[in-house]
TIFINU-767919 format. One record per atom (N, C-alpha, C): x, y, z. Coordinates in pm, whole numbers, padded with zeros to 5 digits, always signed. Example, Ala and Ser with C-alpha at 12.3 -4.5 7.8 and 13.67 -1.06 7.14 Angstrom:
TIFINU-767919
+01319-00569+00780+01230-00450+00780+01320-00330+00780+01285-00225+00708+01367-00106+00714+01290+00003+00787
end
This chain:
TIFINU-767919
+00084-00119+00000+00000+00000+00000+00088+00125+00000+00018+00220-00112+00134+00328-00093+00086+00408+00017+00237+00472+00101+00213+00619+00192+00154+00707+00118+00070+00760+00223+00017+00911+00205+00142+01012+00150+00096+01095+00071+00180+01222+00032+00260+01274+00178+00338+01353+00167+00410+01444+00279+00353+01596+00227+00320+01688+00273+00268+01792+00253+00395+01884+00352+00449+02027+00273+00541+02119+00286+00441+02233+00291+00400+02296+00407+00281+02382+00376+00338+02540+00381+00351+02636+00383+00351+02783+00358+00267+02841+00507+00349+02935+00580+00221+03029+00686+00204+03118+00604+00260+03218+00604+00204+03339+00581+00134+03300+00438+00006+03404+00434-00089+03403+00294-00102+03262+00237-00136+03179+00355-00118+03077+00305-00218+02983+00398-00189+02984+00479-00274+02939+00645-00290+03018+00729-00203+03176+00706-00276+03256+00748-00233+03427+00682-00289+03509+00747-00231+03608+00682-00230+03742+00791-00148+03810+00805-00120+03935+00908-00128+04069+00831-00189+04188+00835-00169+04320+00753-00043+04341+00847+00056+04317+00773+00222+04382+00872+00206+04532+00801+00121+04609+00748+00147+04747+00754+00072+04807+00881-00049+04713+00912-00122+04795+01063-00007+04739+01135+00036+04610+01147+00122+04626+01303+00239+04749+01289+00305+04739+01184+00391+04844+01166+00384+04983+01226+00253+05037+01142+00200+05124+01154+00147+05185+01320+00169+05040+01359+00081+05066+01547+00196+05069+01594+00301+05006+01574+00442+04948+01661+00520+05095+01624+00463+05200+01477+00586+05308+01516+00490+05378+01592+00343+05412+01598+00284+05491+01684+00290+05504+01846+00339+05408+01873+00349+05349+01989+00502+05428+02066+00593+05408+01970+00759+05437+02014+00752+05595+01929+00634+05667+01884+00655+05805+01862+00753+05867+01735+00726+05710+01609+00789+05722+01494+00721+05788+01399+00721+05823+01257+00697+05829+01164+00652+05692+01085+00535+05678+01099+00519+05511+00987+00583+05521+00866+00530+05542+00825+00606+05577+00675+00777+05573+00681+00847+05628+00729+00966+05661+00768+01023+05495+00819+00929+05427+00969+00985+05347+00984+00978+05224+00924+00806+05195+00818+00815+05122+00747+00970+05115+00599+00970+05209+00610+01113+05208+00511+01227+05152+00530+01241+05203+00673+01363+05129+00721+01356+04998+00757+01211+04965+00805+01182+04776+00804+01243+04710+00703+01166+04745+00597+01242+04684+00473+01356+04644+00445+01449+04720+00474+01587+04673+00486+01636+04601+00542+01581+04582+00672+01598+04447+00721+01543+04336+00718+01408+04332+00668+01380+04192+00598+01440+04061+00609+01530+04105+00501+01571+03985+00474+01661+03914+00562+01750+04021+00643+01836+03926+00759+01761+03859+00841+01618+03941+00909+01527+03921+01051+01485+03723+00978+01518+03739+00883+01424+03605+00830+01512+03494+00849+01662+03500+00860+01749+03421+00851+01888+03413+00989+01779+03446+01143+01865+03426+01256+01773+03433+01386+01821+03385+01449+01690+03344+01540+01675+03463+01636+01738+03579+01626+01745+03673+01703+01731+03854+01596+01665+03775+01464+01640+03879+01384+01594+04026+01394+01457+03994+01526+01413+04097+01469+01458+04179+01635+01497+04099+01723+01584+04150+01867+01726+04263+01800+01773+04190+01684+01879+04255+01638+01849+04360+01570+01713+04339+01504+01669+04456+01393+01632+04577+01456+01521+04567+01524+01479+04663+01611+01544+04815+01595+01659+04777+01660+01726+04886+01719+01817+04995+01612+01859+04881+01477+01880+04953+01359+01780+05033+01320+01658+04981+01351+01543+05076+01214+01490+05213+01329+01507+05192+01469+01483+05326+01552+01632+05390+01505+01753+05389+01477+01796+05473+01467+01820+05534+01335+01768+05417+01214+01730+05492+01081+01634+05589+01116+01546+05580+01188+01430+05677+01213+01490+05848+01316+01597+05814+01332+01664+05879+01416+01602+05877+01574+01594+05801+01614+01536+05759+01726+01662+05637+01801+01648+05697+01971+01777+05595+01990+01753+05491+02113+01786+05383+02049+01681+05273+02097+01786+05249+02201+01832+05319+02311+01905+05281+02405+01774+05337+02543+01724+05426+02463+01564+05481+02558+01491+05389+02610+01494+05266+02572+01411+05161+02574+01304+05153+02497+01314+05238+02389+01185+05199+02302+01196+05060+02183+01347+04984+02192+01361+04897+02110+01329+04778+02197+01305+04799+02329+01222+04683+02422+01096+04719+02396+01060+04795+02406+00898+04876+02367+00873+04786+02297+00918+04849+02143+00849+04747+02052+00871+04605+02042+00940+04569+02090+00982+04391+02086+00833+04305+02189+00788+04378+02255+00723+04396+02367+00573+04376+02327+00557+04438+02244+00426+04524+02131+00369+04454+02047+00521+04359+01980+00529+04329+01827+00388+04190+01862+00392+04107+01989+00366+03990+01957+00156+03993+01960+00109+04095+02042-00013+04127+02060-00064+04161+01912+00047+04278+01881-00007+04358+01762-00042+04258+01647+00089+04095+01633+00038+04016+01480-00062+03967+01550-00133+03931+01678-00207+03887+01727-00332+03913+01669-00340+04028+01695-00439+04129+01643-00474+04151+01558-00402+04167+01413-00428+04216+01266-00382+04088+01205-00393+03947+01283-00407+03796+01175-00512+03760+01139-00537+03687+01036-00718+03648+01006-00627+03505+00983-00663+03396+01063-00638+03220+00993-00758+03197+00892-00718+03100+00794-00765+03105+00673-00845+02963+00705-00939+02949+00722-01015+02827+00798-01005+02736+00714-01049+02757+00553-01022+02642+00435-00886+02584+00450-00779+02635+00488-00618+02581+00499-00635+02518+00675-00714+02549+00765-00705+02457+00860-00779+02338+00837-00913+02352+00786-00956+02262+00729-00872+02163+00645-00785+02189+00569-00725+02094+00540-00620+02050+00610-00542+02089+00679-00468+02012+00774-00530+01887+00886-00644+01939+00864-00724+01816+00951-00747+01729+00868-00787+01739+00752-00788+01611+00652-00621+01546+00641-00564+01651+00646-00443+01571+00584-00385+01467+00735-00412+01555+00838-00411+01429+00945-00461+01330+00956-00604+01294+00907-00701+01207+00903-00666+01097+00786-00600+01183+00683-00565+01040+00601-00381+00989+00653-00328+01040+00744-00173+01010+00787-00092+01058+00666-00144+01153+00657-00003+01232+00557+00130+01337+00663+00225+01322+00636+00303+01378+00718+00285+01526+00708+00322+01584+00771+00311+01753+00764+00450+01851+00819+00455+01919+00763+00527+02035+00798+00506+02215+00771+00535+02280+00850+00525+02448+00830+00663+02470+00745+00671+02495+00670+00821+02594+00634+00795+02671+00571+00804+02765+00648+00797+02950+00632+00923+03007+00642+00933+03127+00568+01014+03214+00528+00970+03343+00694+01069+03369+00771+01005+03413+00916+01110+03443+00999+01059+03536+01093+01145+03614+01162+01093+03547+01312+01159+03572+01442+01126+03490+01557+00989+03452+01623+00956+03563+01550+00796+03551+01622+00670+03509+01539+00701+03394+01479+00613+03254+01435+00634+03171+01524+00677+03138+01555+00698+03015+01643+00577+03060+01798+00563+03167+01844+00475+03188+01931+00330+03239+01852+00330+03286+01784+00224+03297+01713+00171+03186+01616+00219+03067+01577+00129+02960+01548+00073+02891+01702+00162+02913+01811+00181+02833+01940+00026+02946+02017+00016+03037+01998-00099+03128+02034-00214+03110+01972-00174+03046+01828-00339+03004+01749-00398+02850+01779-00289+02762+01811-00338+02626+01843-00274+02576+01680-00181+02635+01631-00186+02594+01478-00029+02524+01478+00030+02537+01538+00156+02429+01549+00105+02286+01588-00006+02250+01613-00040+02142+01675-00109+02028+01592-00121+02137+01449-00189+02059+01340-00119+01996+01278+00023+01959+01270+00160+01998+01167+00223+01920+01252+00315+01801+01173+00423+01739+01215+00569+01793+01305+00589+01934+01197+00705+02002+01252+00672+02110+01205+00798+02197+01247+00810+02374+01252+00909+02399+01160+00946+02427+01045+01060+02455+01010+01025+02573+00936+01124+02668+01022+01112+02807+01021+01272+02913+00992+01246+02971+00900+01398+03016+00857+01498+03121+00940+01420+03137+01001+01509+03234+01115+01577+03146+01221+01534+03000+01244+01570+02918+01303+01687+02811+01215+01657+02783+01114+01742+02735+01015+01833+02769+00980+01822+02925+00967+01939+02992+00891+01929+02988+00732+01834+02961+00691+01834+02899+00541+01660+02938+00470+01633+02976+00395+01518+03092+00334+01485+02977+00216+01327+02969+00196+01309+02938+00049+01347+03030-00008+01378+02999-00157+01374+02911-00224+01505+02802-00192+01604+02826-00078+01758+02754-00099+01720+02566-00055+01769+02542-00104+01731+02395-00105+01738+02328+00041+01830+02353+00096+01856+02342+00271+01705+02343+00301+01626+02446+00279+01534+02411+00373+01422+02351+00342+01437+02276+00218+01312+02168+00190+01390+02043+00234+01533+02050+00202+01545+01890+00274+01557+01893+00387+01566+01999+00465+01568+02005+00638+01409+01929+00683+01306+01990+00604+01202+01927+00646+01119+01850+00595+01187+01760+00484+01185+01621+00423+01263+01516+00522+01375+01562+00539+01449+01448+00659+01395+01483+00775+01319+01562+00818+01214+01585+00986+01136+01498+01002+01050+01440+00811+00950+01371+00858+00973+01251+00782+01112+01213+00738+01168+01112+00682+01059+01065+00579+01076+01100+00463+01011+01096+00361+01095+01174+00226+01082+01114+00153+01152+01117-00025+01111+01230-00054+01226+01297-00125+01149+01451-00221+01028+01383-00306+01013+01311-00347+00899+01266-00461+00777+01207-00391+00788+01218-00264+00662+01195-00231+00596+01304-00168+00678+01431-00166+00596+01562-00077+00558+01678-00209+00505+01727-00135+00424+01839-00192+00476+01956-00107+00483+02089-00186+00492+02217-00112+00385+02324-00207+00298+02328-00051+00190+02467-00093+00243+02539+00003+00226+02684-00140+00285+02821-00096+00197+02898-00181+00243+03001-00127+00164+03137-00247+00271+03150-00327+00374+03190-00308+00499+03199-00383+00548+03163-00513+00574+03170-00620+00601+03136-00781+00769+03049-00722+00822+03162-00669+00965+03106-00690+00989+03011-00567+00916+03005-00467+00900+02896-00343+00896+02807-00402+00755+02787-00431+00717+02634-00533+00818+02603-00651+00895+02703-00700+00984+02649-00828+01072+02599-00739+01151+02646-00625+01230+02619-00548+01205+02472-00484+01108+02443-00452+01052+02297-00440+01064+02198-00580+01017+02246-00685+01054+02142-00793+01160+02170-00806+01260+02238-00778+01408+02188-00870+01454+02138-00750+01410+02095-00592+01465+01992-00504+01403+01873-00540+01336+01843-00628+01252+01736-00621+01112+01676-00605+01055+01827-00512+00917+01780-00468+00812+01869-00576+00670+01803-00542+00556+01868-00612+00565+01994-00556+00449+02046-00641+00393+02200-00540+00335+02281-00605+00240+02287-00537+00129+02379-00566+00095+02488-00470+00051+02611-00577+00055+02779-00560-00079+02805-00529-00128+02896-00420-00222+02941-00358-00228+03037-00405-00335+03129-00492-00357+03271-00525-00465+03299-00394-00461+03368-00326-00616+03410-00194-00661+03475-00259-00604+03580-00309-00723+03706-00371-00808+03654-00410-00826+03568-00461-00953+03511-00603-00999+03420-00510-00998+03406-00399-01050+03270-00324-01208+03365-00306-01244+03426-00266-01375+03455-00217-01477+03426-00310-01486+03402-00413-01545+03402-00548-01532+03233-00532-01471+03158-00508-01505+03007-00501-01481+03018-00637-01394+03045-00746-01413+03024-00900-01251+02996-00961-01223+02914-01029-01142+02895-01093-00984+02995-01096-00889+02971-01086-00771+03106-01089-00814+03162-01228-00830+03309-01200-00842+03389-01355-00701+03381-01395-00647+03373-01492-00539+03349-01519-00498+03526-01557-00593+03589-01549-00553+03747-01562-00515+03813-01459-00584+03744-01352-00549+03790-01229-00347+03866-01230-00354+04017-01161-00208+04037-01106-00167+03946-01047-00165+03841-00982-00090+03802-00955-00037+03652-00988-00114+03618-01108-00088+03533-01163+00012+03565-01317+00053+03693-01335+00087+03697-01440+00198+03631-01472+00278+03632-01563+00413+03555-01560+00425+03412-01473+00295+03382-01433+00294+03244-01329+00328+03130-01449+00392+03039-01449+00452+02927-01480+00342+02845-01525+00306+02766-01654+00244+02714-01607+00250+02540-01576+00360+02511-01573+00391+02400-01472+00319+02367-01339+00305+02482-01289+00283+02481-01122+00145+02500-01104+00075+02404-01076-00074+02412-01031-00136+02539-00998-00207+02595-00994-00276+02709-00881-00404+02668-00828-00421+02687-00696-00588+02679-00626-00615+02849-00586-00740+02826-00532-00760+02959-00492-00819+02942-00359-00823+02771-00285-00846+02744-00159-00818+02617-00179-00770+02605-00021-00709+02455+00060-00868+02370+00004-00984+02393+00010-01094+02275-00027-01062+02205-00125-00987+02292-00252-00993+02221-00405-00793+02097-00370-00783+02109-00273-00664+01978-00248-00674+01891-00201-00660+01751-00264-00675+01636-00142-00580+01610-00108-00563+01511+00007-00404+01477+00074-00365+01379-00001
end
């Protein structure tokens, strides 16, 4: 009898989704920034906060003093302080993508999270009850290693000991999921926008443009079986 698939699932815009411009936006109001100003300087750090387990402890204090603000005041504890209520607050979980994690438990398919993420996923799936659905956590600020780099699909192919050719990775992402087929595994692309409509991916849709068409698209976790 063959095993169930292994499923590589996506958080963000994916199982769930956060407006990071309101937390932003609340986290500079809070420490007496400029949003605008400090959303700019977020940006720049991005990409490190995503790839060390002390990203955004380290980031912090750079983007108050891009803002000219000096985070020795304690406002870079402020916001560290702030940050975890605020994604609290402005997340919506995508019930069709929990819904399917319960199927995919029900038929014994293995599971994993691997998100592209800065420290504070790991308490915020642990605050939704949503780490509990999922085999493992593999999270890139913890890894050290970002989709698309191959490290971190086989980090959490050997978690749940299972073959690249038998997993799947859903993401929203074009170059995630390409990043999954050139390790080996399936994968299929989540468009949300078009999910409310229950209708087919418009293939006009922005954000399907230039989409591949190799790579599946849904527009909800219902239209996947495990």
């Amino acid at each position: 009898m063959e095993h169930p698939r292994a499923w590589l699932v996506d958080v963000y815009d994916t199982v769930l989704s956060v407006d990071f411009g309101a937390v932003v936006r609340e986290g500079a109001r809070q420490v007496g920034v400029d949003p605008l100003r400090f959303m700019a300087a977020s940006r720049v750090e991005d990409g490190g906060a995503m790839v060390s387990p002390t990203g955004m402890a380290d980031a912090v204090p750079r983007i108050l003093r891009r803002c000219g603000v000096d985070p020795a005041a304690g406002l870079a504890e402020t916001l560290l302080a702030a940050y975890p209520a605020l994604m609290r607050e402005h997340c919506t979980v995508h019930e069709d993508a929990v819904d399917f994690l319960h199927r995919l438990r029900a038929a014994g398919s293995p599971t994993a999270f691997v998100s592209n993420c800065a420290e504070d996923t790991r308490p915020l799936l642990a605050d939704l009850g949503l780490d509990r659905l999922v085999d493992v956590l593999v999270l890139s600020c913890e890894l050290r290693a970002a989709k698309p780099a191959p490290a971190i699909y086989s980090h959490a192919l050997a978690a749940l000991n299972v073959p690249a050719a038998r997993a799947v990775m859903l993401d929203d992402r074009t170059t995630y999921c390409q990043g999954a087929l050139d390790a080996g595994l399936s994968a299929v692309r989540i468009v949300r926008p078009a999910a409310a409509s229950g209708s087919a991916p418009d293939p006009t849709h922005p954000l399907l443009e230039g989409h591949p068409a190799h790579i599946p698209v849904v527009t909800t976790c219902a239209a996947l079986e495990p």
